[in-house]
C-alpha positions in Angstrom: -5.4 -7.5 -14.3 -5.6 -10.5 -11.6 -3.4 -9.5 -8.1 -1.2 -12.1 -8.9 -0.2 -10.3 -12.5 0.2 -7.3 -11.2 1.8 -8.8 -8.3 4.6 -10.3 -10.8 5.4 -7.0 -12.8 5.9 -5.0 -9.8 9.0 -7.3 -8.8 9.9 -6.3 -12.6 9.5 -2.8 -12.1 10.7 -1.8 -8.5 13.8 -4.1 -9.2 13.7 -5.5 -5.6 16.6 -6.5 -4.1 14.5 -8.9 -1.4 11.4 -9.7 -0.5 8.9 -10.3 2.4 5.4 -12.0 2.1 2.8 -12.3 5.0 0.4 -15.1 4.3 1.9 -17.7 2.1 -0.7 -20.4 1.5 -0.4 -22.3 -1.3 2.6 -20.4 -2.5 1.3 -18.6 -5.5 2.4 -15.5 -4.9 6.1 -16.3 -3.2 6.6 -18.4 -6.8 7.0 -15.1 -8.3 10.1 -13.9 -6.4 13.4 -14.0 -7.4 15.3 -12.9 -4.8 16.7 -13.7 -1.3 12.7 -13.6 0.6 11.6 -14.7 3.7 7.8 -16.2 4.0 5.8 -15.8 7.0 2.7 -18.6 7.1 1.8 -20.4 10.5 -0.2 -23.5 8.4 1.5 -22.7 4.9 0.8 -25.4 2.2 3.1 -24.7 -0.6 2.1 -26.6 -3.3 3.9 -24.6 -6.0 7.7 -24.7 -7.0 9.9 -21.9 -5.4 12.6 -20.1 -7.2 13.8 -18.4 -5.1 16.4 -18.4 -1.6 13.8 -18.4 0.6 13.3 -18.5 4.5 9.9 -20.1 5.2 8.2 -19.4 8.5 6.1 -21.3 10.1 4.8 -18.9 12.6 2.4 -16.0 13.1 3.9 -12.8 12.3 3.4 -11.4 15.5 5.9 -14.4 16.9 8.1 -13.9 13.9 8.6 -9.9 14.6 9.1 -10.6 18.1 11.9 -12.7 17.5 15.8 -10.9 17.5 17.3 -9.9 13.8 14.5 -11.7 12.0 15.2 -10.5 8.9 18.7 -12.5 9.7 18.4 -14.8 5.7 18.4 -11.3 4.2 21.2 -10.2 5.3 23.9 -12.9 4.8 27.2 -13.7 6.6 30.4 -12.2 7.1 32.3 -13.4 3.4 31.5 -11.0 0.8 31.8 -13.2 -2.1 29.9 -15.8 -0.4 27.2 -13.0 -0.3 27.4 -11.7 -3.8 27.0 -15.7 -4.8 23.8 -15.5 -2.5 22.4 -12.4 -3.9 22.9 -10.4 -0.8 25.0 -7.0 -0.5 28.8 -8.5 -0.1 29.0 -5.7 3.1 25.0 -6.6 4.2 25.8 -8.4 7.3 27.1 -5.1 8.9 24.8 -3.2 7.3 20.9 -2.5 8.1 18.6 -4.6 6.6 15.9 -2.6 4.6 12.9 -4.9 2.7 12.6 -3.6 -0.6 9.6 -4.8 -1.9 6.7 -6.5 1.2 3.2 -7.8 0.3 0.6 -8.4 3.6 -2.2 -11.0 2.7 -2.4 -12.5 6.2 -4.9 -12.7 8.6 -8.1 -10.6 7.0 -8.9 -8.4 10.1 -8.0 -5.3 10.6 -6.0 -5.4 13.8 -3.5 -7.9 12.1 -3.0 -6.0 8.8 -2.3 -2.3 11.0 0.3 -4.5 13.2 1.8 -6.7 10.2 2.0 -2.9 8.7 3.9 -1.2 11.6 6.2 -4.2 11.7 6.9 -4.3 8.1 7.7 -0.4 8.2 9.7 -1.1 11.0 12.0 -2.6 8.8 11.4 -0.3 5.6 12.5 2.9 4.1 11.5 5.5 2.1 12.3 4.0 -0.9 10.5 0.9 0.3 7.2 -0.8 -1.9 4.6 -1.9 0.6 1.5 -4.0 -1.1 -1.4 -5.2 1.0 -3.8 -7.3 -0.3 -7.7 -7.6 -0.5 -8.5 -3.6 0.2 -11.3 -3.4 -2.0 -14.3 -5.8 -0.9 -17.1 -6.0 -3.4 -19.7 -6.1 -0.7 -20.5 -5.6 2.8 -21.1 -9.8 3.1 -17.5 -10.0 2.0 -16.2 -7.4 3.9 -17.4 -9.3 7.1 -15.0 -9.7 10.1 -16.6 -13.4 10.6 -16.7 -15.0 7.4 -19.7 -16.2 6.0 -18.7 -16.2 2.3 -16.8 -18.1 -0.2 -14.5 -15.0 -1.2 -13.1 -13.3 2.0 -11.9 -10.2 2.2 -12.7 -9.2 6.0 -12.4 -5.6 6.9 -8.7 -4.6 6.2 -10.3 -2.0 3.6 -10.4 -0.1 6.9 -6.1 0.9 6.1 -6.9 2.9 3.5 -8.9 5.3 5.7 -6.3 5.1 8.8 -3.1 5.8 7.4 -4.9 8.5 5.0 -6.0 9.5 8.9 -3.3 8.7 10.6 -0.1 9.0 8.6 -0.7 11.7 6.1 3.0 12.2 5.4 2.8 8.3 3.2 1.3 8.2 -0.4 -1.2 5.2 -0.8 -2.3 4.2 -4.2 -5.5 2.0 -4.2 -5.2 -0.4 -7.4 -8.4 -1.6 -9.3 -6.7 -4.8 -9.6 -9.3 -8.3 -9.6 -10.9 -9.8 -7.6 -10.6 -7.6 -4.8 -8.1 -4.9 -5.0 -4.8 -3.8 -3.4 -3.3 -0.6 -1.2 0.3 0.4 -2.8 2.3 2.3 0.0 5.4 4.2 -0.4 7.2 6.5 1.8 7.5 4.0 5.0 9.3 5.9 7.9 10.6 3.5 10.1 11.2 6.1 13.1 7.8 7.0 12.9 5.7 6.2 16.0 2.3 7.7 15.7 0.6 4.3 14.7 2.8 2.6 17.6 1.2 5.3 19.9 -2.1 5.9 18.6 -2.8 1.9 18.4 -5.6 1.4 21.1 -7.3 4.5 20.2 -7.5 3.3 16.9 -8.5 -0.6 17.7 -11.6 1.4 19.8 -12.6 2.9 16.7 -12.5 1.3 14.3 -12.6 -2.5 15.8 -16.6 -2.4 15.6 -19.1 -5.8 14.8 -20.4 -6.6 11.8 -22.3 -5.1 9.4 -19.1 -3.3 8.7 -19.9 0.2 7.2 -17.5 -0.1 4.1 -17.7 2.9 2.1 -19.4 3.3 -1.4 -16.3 4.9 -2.8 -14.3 2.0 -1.6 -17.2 -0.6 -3.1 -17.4 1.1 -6.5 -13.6 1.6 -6.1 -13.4 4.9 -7.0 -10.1 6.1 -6.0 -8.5 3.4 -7.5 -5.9 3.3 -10.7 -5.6 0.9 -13.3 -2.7 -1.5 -11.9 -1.0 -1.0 -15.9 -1.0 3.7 -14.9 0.5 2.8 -11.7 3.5 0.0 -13.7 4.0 2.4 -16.4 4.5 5.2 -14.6 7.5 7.4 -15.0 8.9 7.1 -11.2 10.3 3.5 -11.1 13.6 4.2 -12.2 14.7 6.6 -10.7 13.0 5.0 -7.4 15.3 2.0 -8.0 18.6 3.9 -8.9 17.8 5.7 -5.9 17.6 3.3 -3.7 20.5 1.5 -4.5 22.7 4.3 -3.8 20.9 4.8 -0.6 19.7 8.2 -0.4 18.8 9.6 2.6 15.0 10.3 2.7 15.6 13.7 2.9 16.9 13.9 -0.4 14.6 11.2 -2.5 11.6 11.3 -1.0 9.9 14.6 -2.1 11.0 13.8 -5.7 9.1 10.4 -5.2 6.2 12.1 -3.8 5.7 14.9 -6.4 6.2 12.2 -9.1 3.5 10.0 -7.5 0.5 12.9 -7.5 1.5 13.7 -11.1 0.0 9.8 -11.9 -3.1 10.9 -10.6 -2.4 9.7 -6.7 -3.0 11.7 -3.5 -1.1 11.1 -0.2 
């Protein structure tokens, strides 16, 4: 299954209420959504029809995080009706705003998928489906910080290993999904400050020249699911129904979590 297909059956089967992209491009991907998204591109090129109420940013999403109450489209205004018309929670401009389903395919280096991460989860919950893109390089050329190849993936495979590392109490699910794979991440905790804290020991690790040492179990993708196990799993329901009563994480997340390991995942 190509990223793009899988791409379009997970807004199917997480039921997401909103969406958040990180590298728009051409638009393929943000054609898919359905829902009241914002877009984050500094040199986007949409060249594909949106159907969707979406924000488009031109910016970097460094800037765009910076700014105050970005995530101000998703939440609507003060008339209820006027919100429900919108597709927005008729009480969501006093409310939190929580992203529901994010995909990160921005800049391929490391450093700008771990802070497009932290920022995304800043604005997450448990309940929350976190995609990033390009995670499974086919070789070490591709896997290259400076690009010298026609497919790109650069060396954000490297978030695999540090939130495994780093944030142990997330489930990641790598999907064998072509061309070059993607990290599924569920649990976000957005009062969790480890990778806040632990950001310039990280960068000195694992911030290195190229060759990149890219693992063989990452080349011959041997963690990875099928992206069709991980859609017709068992979990998405009640995920959803979850959600949308707004359980505290104390009460959905270890359901989640055992339910994910049973499809053959480990956090």
């Amino acid at each position: 299954m190509k990223r793009h297909e899988f791409l379009r059956e997970l807004h199917k089967v997480s039921a997401n209420r909103n969406y958040l992209e990180i590298g728009v491009n051409d638009g393929r991907s943000l054609t898919l959504s359905r829902v009241p998204s914002i877009a984050i591109d500094p040199a986007f090129k949409v060249v594909s029809e949106l159907r969707c109420d979406v924000h488009l940013v031109k910016a970097t999403s460094d800037d765009f995080f910076a700014r105050d109450n970005p995530l101000q489209h998703l939440k609507g205004g003060r008339h209820p009706l006027r919100n429900l018309r919108r597709g927005r929670s008729p009480i969501g401009y006093w409310r939190r705003t929580t992203l529901d389903l994010s995909f990160i395919d921005g800049m391929h280096l490391f450093e700008f998928a771990l802070r497009d991460f932290m920022n995304v989860e800043k604005y997450s919950d448990w309940g929350s489906v976190i995609v990033l893109d390009d995670m499974l390089p086919r070789s070490i050329d591709e896997a290259a910080r400076d690009r010298h190849t026609n497919a790109w993936t650069g060396d954000v495979y490297k978030m695999t290993e540090v939130l495994a590392r780093y944030r142990p109490d997330l489930v990641t699910v790598q999907v064998d999904t072509a061309p070059t794979g993607q990290l599924v991440v569920f649990g976000a905790d957005p009062d969790n400050r480890v990778l806040h804290d632990k950001y310039d020991e990280i960068m000195a690790e694992y911030k290195i020249p190229d060759p990149q040492k890219v693992p063989e179990a990452i080349l011959e993708r041997a963690g990875a699911v099928s992206p069709e196990t991980l859609l017709g799993a068992g979990f998405w329901r009640p995920l959803t129904q979850a959600r949308n009563r707004g359980l505290p994480r104390a009460v959905g997340w270890e359901p989640l979590r055992k339910a994910l390991q049973q499809v053959g995942v480990s956090s």
